[in-house]
C-alpha positions as CSV (number, residue, x, y, z in Angstrom):
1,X,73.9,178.6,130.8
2,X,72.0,177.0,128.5
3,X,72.3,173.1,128.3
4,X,70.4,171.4,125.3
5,X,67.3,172.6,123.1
6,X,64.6,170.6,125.2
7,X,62.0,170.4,122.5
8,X,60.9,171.7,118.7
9,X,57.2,171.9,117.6
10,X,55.3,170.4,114.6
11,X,52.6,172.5,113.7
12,X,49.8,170.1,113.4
13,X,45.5,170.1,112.2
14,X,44.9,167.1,114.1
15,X,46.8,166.4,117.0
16,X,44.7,162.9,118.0
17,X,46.1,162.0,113.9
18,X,49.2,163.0,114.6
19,X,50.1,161.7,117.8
20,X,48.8,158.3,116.6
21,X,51.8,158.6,113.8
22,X,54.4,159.8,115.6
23,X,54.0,157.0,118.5
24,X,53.0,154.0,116.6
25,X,54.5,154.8,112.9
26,X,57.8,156.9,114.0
27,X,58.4,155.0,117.8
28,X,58.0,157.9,119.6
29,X,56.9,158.0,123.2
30,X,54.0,160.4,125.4
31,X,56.0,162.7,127.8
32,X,53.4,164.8,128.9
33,X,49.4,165.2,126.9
34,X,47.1,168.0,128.9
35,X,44.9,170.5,127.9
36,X,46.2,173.3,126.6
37,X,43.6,175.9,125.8
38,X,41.7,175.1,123.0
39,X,44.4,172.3,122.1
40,X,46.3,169.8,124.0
41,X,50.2,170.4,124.9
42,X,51.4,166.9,123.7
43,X,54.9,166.3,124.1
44,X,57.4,163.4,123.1
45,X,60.5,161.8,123.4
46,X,62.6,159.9,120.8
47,X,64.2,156.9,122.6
48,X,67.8,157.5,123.4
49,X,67.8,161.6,122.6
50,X,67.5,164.3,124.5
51,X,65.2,166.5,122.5
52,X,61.8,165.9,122.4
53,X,58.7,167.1,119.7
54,X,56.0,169.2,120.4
55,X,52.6,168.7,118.7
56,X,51.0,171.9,118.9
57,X,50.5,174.8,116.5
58,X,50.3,178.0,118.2
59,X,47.5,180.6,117.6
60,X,48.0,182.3,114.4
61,X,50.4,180.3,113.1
62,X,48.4,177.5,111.6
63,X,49.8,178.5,107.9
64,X,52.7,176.8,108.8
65,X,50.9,173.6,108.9
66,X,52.1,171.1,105.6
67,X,55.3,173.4,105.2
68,X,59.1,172.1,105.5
69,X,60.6,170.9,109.2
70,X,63.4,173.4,109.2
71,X,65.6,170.8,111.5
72,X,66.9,167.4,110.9
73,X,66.2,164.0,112.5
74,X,69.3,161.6,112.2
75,X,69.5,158.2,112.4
76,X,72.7,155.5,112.5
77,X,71.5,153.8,109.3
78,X,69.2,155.3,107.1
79,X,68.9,152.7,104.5
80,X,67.5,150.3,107.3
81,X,65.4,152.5,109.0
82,X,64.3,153.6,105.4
83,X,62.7,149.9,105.2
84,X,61.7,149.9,109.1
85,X,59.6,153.5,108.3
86,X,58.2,152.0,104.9
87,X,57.1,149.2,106.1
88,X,54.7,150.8,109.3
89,X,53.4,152.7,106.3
90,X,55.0,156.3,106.5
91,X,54.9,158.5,103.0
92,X,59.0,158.3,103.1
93,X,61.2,158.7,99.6
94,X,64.0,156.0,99.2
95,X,67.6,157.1,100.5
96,X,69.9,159.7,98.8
97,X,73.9,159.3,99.4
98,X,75.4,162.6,99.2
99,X,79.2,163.6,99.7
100,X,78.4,164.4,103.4
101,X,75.8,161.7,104.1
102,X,72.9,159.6,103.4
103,X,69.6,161.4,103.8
104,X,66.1,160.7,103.2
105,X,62.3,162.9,103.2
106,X,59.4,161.8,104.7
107,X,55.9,163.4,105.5
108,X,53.7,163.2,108.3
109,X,49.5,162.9,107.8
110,X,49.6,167.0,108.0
111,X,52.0,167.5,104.8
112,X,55.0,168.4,106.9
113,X,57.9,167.6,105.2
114,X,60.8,166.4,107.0
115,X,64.7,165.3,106.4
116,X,66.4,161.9,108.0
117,X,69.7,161.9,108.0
118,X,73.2,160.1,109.1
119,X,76.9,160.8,109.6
């Protein structure tokens, strides 16, 4: 039976770009970076989770490049790693409470738009 969602992709322009910000600005870490056809198949983990990101944009699907992350990354603090993610330099709007939570967008250099989130 199925176990866990292993990884989600991030469609992406410039994968050299992007894996820079998703290691050194987000913390992420290289599971796997081969060639890949005309691309590379660059795969990482997020310390301490199970699911890992995918930077790759598949053939014909390149529109969805700069569009909304339809997912979620959470976060035990948001405030706090609101200031950790400002200060490496990330495009990231201050906090928003909300009855169920505390969220937060950011972007990545492709446009991407993404939610962080807590409990």
């Amino acid at each position: 039976m199925i176990k866990q969602l292993k990884f989600v992709s991030i469609p992406t322009r410039d994968q050299d770009q992007a894996l820079t910000f998703w290691t050194e600005k987000m913390g992420f870490n290289v599971a796997t970076d081969q060639p890949m056809g005309t691309q590379r198949w660059i795969e990482l983990s997020i310390p301490g989770a199970q699911t890992g990101i995918v930077l790759f944009t598949p053939e014909g699907q390149e529109d969805r490049i700069g569009t909304f992350f339809n997912g979620s990354f959470q976060c035990d603090d948001v405030d706090y790693t609101y200031r950790q993610l400002s200060e490496r330099g990330v495009d990231i709007a201050p906090p928003e409470k909300q009855p169920w939570g505390t969220f937060c967008r950011f972007r990545d250099p492709d446009g991407n738009s993404f939610i962080l989130s807590s409990r």
